[in-house]
C-alpha angles and dihedrals in degrees: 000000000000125000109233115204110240116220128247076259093057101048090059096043085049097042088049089054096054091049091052095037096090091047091048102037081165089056138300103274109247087234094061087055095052091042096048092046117032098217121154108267091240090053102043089049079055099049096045088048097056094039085058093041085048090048094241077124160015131225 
């Protein structure tokens, strides 16, 4: 398996994650996340969807 490097996004999308994760133990809402980052909608839908292809998370 390669390690992939997360970007300074990424980070953020995954930190934030990890914040919400024990309010939302069914899964963080997408909203909370585009509220909390403040992350164009295109490039959070990106990000979510590499962290879950790279196994950081699941959906």
């Amino acid at each position: 398996m390669i390690m992939t490097a997360l970007t300074p996004q990424q980070k953020r999308v995954l930190n934030s994650i990890r914040v919400f994760q024990a309010e939302y133990p069914e899964g963080v809402p997408y909203n909370i996340f585009k509220l909390d980052l403040n992350i164009p909608e295109e490039d959070l839908t990106s990000i979510l969807g590499y962290l879950g292809e790279e196994w950081h998370i699941s959906r």
